[in-house]
C-alpha positions as CSV (number, residue, x, y, z in Angstrom):
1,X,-40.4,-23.7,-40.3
2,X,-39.0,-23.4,-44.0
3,X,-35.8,-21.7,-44.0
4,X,-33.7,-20.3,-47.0
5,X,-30.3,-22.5,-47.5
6,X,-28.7,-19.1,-46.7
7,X,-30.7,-18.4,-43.2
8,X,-29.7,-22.4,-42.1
9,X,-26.4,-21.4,-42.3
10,X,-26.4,-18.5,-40.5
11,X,-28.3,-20.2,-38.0
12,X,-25.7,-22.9,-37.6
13,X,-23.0,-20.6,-37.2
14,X,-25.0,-18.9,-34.5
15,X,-25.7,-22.4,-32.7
16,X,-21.9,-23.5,-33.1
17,X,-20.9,-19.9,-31.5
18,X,-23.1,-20.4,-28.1
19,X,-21.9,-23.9,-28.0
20,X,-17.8,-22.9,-27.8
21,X,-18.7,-20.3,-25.7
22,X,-20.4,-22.5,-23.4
23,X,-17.5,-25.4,-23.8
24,X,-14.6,-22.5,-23.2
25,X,-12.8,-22.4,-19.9
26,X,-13.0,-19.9,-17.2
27,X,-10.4,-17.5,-18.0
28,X,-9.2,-15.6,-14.8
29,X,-8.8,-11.9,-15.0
30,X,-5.3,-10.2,-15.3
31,X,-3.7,-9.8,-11.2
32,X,-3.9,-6.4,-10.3
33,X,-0.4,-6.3,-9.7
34,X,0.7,-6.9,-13.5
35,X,-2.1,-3.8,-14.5
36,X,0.1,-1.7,-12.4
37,X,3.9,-3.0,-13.6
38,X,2.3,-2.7,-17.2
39,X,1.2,0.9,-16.5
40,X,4.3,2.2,-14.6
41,X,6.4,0.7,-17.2
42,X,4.2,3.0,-20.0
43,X,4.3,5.7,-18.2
44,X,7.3,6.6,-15.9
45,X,10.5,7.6,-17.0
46,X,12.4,4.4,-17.8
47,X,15.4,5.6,-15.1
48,X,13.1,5.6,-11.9
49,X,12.1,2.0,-12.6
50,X,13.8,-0.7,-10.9
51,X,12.9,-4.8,-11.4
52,X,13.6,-6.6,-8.1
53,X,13.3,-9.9,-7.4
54,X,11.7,-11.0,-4.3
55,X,12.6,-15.1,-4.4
56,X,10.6,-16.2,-8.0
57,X,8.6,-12.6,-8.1
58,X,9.6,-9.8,-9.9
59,X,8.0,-6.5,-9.0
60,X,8.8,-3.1,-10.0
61,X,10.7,-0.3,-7.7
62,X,10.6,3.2,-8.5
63,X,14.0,5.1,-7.6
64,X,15.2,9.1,-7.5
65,X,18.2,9.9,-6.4
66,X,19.0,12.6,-3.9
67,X,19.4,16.6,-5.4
68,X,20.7,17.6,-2.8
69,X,25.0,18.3,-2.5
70,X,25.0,15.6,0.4
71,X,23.2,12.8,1.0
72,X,21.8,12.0,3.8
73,X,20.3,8.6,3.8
74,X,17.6,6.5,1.5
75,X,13.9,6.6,2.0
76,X,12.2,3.1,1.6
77,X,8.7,3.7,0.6
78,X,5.7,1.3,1.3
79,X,2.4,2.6,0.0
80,X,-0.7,0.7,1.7
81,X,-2.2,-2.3,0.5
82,X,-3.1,-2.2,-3.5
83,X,-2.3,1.2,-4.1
84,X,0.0,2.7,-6.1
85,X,3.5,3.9,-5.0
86,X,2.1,7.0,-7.0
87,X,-0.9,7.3,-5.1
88,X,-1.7,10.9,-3.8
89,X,-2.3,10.2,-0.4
90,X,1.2,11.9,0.6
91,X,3.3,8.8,-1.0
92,X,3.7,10.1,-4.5
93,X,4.6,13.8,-3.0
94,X,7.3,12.4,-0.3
95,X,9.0,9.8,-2.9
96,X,9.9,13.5,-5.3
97,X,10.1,16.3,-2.9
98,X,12.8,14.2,-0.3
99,X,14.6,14.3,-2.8
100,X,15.3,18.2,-2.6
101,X,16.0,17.9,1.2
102,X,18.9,14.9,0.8
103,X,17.0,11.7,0.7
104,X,17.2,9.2,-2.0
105,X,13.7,7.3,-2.3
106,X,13.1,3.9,-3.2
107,X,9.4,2.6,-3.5
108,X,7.6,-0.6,-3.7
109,X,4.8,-1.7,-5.6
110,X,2.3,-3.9,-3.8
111,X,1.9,-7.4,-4.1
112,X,-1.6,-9.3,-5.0
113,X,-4.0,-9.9,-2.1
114,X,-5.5,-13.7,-2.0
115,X,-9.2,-12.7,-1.1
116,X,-11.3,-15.5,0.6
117,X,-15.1,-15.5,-0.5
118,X,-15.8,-14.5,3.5
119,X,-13.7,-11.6,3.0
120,X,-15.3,-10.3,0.1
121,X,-18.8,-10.3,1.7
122,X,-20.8,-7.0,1.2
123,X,-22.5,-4.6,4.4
124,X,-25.8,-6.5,5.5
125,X,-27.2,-2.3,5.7
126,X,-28.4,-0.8,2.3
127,X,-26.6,2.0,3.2
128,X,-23.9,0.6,3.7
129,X,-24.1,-1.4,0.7
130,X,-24.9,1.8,-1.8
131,X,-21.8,3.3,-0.2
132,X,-20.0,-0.1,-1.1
133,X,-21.4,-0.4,-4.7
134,X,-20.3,3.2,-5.3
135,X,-16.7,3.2,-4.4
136,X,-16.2,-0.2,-6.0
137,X,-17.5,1.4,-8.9
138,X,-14.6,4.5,-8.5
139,X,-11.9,1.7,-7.6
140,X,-12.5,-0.3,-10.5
141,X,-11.3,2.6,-13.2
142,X,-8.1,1.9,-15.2
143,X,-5.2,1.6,-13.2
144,X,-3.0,4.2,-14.7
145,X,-0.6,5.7,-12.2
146,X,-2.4,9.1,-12.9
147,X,-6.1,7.6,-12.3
148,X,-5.6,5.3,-9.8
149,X,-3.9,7.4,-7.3
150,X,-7.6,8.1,-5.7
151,X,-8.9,4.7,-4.5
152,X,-7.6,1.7,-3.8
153,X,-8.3,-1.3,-5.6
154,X,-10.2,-3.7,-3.3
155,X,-13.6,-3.8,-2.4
156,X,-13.5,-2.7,1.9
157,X,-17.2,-3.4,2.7
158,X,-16.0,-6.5,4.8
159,X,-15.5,-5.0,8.7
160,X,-13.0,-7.6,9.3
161,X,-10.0,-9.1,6.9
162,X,-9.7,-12.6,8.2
163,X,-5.9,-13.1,9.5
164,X,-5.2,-16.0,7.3
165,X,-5.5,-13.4,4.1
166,X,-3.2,-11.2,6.5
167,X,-1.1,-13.5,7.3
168,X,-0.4,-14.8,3.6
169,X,-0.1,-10.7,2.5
170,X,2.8,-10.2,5.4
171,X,4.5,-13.0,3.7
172,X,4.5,-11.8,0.5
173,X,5.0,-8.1,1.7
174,X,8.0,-8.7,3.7
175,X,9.7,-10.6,1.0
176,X,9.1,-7.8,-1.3
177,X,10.4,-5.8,1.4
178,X,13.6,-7.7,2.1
179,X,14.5,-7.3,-1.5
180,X,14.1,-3.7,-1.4
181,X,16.2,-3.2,1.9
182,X,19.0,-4.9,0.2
183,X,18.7,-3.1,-3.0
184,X,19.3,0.1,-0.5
185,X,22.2,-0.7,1.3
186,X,24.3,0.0,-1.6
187,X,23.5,3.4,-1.2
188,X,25.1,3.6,2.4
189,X,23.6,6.2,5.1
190,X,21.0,6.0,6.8
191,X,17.6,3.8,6.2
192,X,14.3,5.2,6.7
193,X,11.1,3.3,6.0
194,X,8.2,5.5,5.7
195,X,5.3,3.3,5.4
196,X,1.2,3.7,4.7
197,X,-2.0,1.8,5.9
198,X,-2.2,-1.6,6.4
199,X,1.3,-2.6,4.9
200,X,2.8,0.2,8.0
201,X,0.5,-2.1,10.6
202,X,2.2,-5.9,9.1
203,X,5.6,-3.7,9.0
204,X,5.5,-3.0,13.1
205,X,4.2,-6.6,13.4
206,X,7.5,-7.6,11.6
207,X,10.1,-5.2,13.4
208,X,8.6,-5.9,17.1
209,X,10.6,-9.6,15.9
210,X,13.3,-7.7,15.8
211,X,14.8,-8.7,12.4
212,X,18.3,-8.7,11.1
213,X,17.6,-5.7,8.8
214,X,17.9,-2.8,10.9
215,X,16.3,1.0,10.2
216,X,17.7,4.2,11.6
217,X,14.1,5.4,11.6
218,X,9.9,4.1,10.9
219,X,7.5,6.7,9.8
220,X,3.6,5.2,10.2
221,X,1.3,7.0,7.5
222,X,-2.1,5.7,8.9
223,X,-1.1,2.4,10.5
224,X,-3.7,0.0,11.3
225,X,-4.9,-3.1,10.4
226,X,-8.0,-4.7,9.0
227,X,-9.0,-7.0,11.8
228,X,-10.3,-5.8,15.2
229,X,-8.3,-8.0,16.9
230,X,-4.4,-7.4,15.5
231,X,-5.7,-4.0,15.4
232,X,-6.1,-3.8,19.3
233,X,-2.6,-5.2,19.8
234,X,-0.8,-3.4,17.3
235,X,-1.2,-0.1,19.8
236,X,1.0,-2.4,22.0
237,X,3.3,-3.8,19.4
238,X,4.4,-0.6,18.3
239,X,5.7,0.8,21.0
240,X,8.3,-2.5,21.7
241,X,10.0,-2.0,17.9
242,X,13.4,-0.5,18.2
243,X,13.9,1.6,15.2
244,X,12.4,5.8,16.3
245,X,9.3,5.8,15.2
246,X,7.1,8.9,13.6
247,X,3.3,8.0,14.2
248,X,1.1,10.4,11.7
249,X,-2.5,10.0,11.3
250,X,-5.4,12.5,9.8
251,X,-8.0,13.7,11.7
252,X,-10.0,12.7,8.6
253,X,-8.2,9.5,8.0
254,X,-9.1,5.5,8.8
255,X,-11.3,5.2,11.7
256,X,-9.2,2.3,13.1
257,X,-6.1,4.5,13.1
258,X,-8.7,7.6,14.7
259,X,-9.9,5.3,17.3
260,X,-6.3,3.4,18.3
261,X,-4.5,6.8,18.9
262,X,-5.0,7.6,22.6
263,X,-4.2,3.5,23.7
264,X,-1.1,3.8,21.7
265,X,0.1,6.9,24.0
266,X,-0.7,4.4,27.0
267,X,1.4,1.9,25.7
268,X,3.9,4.0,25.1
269,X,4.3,5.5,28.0
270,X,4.5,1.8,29.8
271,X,7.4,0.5,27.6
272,X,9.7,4.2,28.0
273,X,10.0,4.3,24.1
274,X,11.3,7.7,24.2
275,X,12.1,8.0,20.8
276,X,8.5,7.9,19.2
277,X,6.4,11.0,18.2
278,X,3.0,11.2,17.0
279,X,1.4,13.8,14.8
280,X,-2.0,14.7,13.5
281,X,-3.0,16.2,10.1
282,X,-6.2,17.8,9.8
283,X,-8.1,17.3,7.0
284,X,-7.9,14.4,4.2
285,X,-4.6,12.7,3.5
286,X,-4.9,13.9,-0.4
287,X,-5.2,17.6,0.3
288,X,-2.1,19.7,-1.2
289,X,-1.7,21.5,2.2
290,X,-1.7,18.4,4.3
291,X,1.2,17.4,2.0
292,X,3.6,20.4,2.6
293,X,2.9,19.7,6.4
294,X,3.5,15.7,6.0
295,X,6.9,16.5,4.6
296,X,7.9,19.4,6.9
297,X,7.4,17.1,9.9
298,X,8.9,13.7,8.3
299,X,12.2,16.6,7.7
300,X,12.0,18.0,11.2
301,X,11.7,14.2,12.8
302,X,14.6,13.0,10.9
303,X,17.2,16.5,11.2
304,X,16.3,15.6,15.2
305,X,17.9,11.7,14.7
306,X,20.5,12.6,12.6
């Protein structure tokens, strides 16, 4: 094939292209976790955010202080795993309006999950897996605090989280954690942790070791966790942590929590933890209504404490 001087040299520059893009390295995709510290940072008012440390990782915090004449204590907020501390599943209304009632709030953004290639296996059922494809398709839109408030960012077609990604999460979550409980005991008052999901289920695990941090009270959003086995024996563990506890879960929320809610009475009862409520919400966590109800029973709980 005759080619012009000026075709040869386009073609070479075409060949030389494919070849450095074959040669290049695999370049790994930006963690989750800096998408949402870039995004918070852009978007929310520069004196609610708070850098933390937790040992060698910095994550952001967001803070409001209390509106109210007195205070009455600081609300620790721990939104479920990978989603925003803005999401709208009751977090992102409870960290502004307990503020009008006395509360200061203090929430944590999440840290990275370390998936294993078992864990990110896809439903074996084309329905299952068309239901799959589509919410991985919702879950993967920017992560701005305003669009990502919907879905979480992980794929959840997997029925069981293996424990070892658990188990490395919990470490990484209670670190985060630590950090924030000291950053709010120089408010003074009273602690409350209100926690959502799967990082409320790893949060009982941790208190029913009965740590050195102490709370003057644990509100469950949802508690469960992602493996049928801690699952089971978190309807135990919850009822032998010693901070009151408020357990509130949605009549359309996570099957796990749906299904776990009658053995958690049981256990209850067997260990005399007296100081433990639970409450359901009808309807979806994300429904405006459901959200004045979430907050008028997290205020009555608490005025009944202290």
């Amino acid at each position: 094939m005759n080619l012009k001087p000026s075709h040869r040299l386009v073609y070479a520059a075409c060949f030389a292209l494919i070849s450095s893009v074959n040669a290049a390295d695999f370049i790994k995709p930006t963690p989750w976790s800096s998408l949402v510290t870039n995004d918070i940072q852009r978007f929310l008012p520069t004196d609610e955010v708070r850098p933390l440390l937790a040992g060698e990782d910095e994550f952001i915090s967001l803070y409001r202080q209390s509106m109210a004449a007195s205070q009455r204590g600081i609300v620790l907020i721990i939104p479920d795993w990978q989603h925003l501390p803005t999401n709208n599943a009751g977090i992102n209304f409870l960290r502004k309006q307990l503020n009008e009632i006395g509360y200061a709030t203090l929430a944590m953004t999440m840290p990275d999950i370390d998936w294993h290639p078992a864990d990110m296996a896809m439903p074996e059922s084309s329905e299952d897996a068309e239901e799959s494809t589509t919410q991985s398709d919702e879950q993967t839109a920017p992560a701005t605090p305003a669009q990502a408030q919907q879905a979480p960012h992980f794929v959840t077609g997997a029925p069981n989280i293996s424990e070892a990604v658990l188990d490395d999460y919990k470490l990484k979550l209670i670190a985060r954690f630590n950090a924030l409980y000291n950053s709010a005991m120089d408010e003074g008052g009273n602690i409350i942790v209100v926690a959502q999901g799967a990082s409320a289920g790893l949060l009982i695990e941790h208190y029913a070791s009965f740590p050195n941090n102490e709370l003057n009270a644990f509100i469950s959003l949802g508690s469960y966790l992602p493996n049928s086995i801690r699952n089971q024996h978190l309807n135990a563990t919850l009822s032998t942590i010693s901070p009151p506890l408020l357990d509130i879960f949605y009549s359309e929320g996570n099957p796990d929590t749906l299904q776990s809610v009658k053995d958690r009475k049981r256990w209850v009862r067997k260990h005399a933890k007296y100081d433990y409520r639970q409450r359901e919400l009808f309807g979806v966590p994300s429904e405006p209504e459901q959200h004045e109800r979430l907050l008028k029973e997290v205020d009555g709980f608490l005025r009944r404490l202290f």
